[in-house]
N, C-alpha and C positions, 0 to 999 in steps of 0.2 A: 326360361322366363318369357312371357305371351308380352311384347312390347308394346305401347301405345303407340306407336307405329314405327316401320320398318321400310327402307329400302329397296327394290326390286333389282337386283343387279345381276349379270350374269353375263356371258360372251359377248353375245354383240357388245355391251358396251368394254369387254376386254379388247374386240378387236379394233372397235374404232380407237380407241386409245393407242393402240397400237400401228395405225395408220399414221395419227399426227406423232408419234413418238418416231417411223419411217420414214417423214417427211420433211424433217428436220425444221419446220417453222411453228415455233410455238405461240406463239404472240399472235395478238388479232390479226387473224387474214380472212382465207375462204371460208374454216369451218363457223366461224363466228357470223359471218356475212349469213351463212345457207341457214343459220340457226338464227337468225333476228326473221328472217323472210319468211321460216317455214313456221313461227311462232308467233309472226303478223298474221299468217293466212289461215291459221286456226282458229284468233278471234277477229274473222274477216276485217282487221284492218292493213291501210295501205303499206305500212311499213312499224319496226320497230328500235328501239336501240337495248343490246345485251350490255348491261353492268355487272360488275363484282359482288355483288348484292341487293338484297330491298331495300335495304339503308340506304347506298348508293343510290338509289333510282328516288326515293322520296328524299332527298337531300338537293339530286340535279333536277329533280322537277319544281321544286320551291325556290330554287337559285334561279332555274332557266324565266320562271314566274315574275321575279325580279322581288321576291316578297324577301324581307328586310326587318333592320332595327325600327321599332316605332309600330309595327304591326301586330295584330294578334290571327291564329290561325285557333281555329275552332277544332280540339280531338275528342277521342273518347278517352276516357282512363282504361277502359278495360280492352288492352292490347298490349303488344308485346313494345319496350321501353321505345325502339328504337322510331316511332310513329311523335313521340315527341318529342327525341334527342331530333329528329331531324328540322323538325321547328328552330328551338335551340342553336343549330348548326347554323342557321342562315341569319341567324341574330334576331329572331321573332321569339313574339312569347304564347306561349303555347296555353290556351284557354280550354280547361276540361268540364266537359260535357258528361251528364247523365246517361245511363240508356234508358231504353222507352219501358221496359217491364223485365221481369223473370224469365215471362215465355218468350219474348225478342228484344235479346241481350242485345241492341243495335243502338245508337246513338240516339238519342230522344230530340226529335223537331223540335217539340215546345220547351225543352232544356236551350236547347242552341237558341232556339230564337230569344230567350232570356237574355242571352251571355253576349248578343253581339253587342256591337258599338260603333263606334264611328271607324275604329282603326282595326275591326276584324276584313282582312282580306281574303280568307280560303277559309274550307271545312274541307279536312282530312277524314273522309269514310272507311270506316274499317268492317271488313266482309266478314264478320266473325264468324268461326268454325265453318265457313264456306258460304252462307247465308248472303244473299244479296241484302243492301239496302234499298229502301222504296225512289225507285230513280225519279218517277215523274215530280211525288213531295218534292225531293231535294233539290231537283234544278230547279223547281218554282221559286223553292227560299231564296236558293242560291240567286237568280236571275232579278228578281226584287232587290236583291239586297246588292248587287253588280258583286259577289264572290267567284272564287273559282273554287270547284270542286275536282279535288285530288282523290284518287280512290288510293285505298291501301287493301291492294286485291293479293294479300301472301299467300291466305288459305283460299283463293279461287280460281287457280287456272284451270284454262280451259271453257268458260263460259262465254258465248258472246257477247254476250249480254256486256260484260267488263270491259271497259276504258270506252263506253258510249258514255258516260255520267257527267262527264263535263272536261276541263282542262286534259288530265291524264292518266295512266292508272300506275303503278308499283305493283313489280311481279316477284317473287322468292321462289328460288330453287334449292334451298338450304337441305341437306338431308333427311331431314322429316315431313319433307312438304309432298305434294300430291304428284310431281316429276320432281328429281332432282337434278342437278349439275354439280354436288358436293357441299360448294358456296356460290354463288351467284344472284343474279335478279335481272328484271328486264323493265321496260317503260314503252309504255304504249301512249301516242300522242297525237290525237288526229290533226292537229296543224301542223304543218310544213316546219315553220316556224321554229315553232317549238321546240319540236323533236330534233332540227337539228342544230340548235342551241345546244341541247343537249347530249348529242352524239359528237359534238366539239368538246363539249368542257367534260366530257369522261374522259380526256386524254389532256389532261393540261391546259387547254383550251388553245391548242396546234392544230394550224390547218389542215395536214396531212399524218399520217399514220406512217407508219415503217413499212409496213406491207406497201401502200399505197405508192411510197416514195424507191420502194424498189422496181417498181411497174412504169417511171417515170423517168423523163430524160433529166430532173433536176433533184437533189437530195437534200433541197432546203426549206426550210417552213418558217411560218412564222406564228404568234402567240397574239391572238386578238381579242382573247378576253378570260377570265378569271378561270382556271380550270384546277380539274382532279385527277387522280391516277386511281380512276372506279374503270377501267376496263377489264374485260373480259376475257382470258385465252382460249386457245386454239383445245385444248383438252377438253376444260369446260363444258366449249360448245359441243364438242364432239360426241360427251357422254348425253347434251341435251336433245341432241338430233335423236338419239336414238329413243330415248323415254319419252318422245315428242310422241312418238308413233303408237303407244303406249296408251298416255293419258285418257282419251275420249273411254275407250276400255275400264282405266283403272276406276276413273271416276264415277262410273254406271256401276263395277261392281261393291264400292262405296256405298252409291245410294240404296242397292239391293241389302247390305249389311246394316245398315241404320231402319230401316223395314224390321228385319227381324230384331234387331233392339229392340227397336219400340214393341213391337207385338210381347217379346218377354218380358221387357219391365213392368209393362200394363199387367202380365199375369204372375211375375214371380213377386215385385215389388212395388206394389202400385203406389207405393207413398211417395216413391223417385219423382220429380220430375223431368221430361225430357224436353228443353227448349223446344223452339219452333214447331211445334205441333201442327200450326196451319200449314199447308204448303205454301213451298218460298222456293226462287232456284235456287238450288246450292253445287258448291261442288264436293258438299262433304268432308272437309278437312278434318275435322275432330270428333269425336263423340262426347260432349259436353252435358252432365248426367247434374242437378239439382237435390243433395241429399236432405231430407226433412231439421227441420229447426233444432228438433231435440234429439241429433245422432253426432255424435263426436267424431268430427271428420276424421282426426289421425288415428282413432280404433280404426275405421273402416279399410283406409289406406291400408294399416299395417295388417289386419286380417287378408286383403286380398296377397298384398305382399307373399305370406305364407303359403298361401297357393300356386305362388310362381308367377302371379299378375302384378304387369307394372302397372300405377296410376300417375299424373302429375295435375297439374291444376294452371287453368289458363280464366286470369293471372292474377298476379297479383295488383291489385289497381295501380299504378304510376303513378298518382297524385297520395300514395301513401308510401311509395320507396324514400327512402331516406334522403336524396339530393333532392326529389321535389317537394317532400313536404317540409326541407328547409328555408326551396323557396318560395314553395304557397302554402304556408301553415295553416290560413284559415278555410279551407276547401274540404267541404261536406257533399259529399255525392250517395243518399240513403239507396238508393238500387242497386247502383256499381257495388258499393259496399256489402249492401245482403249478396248478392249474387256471389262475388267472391269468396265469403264466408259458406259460403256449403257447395260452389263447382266443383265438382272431379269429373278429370278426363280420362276413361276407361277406352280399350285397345279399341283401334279402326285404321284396318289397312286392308289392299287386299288380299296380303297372303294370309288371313284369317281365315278359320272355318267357321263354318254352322253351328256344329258343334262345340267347340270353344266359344262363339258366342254365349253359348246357353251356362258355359260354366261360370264365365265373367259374372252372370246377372246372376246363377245362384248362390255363388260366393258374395255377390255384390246382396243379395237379400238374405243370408245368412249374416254378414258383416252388420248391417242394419238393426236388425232381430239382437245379436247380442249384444249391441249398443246401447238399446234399448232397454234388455234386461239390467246392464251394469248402470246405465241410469238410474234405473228405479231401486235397486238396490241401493245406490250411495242414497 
């Protein structure tokens, strides 16, 4: 089966596991330290904090924010649940935003500027399929309006571009991202401040760490303000260090692989859409493919299926899962909406060939064609 995407794993990160498995400390100490440091200096910022998750990191950046019951934070629906459970999580309410078109599936300005209010405090930006959003727009809004701008950067590491946009960014290591750690995430924070607000309340909100207090003439701490148990271990990092080295790589040969997409769907299937057509940085997280109006999404799936191609579909709107549209039944977002009704996400990674690209798109315009047929036929 040709996956929508795959893992790069292999020795080194056997042996470094095997180092902290040698070293008998698992729990955050050096490897996690060397892995925030060497993952600030890739998106030249001064420092960073390693979480359990993206969830974790957009949960401590809106807590660390101080944002609250009585607030509204401005998302998109079309991202993955956990960009508005973490609104939710801090006792805010999550306000869903349009995107701007088909061809830039990104959060729409003049939707957000709709939806604010007197009690919206933050816009949560989501990089979809790797795709930056327009920083200069946003922090205009944002700066007008005294918001903080959270980035929700899963599908873009590696750009520098990320966590310059305003307050902080949310990073995912999850196993299908563009480096992995397994499970993890990280947060980038250019204030002092902030970040280590933040790098406190991933630990319970305790002054000291276990590592720290074993390096110390005293083994006692204290608890000075609301914290979590989103830190990061010593494995974790260990495997991130090494796919750190990795990435700049992985993500060029990404963007080389989305080139040839596009060049074949333009000639195998031209009725596809393929977002982002203009150029835009990205870091190429997905390949997120537009099938025409009148082609039955799940023939398509299940044709490629039979070829031994996996597809999935990013997402399904959030403001139409079942808990939120019990608790925002009246929420009509018509683009999120089409958009979701005909995305599939066909393979991009890069242990992909060239060649299996081509068979994606001719199975992917085979799939199409008889769709078509059994349309017109019923």
């Amino acid at each position: 089966m040709l996956l929508v995407s795959a893992p790069i794993l292999g020795f080194p990160e056997k042996a470094a596991l095997a180092k902290v498995v040698d070293s008998g400390w698992l729990t955050m100490g050096d490897q996690v330290r060397a892995f925030e440091e060497a993952f600030a200096a890739v998106h030249d910022a001064v420092d960073c904090v390693a979480v359990s998750s993206c969830t974790a990191a957009l949960h401590l950046i809106l807590h660390g924010l101080g944002i609250g019951p009585g607030d509204e934070v401005l998302v998109p629906s079309l991202t993955f649940v956990a960009t508005a459970n973490a609104v939710l999580y801090v006792g805010a309410t999550p306000v869903f935003v349009d995107i701007e078109s088909a061809e830039v599936p990104l959060m729409s300005l003049s939707d957000a500027e709709a939806k604010c209010t007197g009690r919206t405090k933050a816009v949560i930006l989501v990089h979809f399929a790797g795709y930056l959003a327009d920083r200069e727009e946003w922090q205009r809004f944002a700066r007008v309006r005294g918001l903080h701008i959270v980035e929700d950067a899963a599908h873009a590491p590696g750009l520098k571009e990320v966590g310059t946009y305003g307050a902080a960014a949310a990073f995912s290591f999850y196993g299908n991202k563009n480096m992995t750690t397994a499970e993890g995430g990280a947060v980038i924070a250019r204030d002092a401040q902030l970040r280590e607000t933040i790098r406190q309340a991933r630990g319970h909100g305790m002054t000291s760490g276990t590592h720290q207090r074993l390096n110390s003439r005293t083994p006692q701490y204290d608890v000075t303000m609301l914290g979590f148990n989103y830190r990061m271990d010593e494995l974790r990092a260990a495997i991130g260090l090494v796919q750190l080295q990795n990435l700049q790589e992985w993500n060029e040969i990404r963007r080389i692989l989305v080139v040839l997409y596009r060049r074949l769907i333009a000639d195998y299937c031209s009725a596809v859409t393929v977002p982002f057509g203009k150029p835009r940085t990205s870091a190429y997280h997905i390949m997120p493919v537009l099938l025409p109006h009148d082609v039955d999404r799940q023939t398509v799936i299940d044709h490629l299926r039979t070829k031994g191609i996996q597809t999935t579909i990013h997402y399904t709107p959030v403001h139409q899962m079942t808990l939120y549209r019990q608790m925002f039944s009246e929420i009509h977002l018509p683009k999120t909406e089409d958009f979701a009704q005909r995305e599939l996400t066909i393979p991009l990674h890069p242990q992909i060939t060239a060649s299996a690209i081509e068979s994606v798109v001719v199975a992917l315009a085979t799939a199409i064609e008889s769709s078509g047929r059994a349309g017109a036929a019923a």
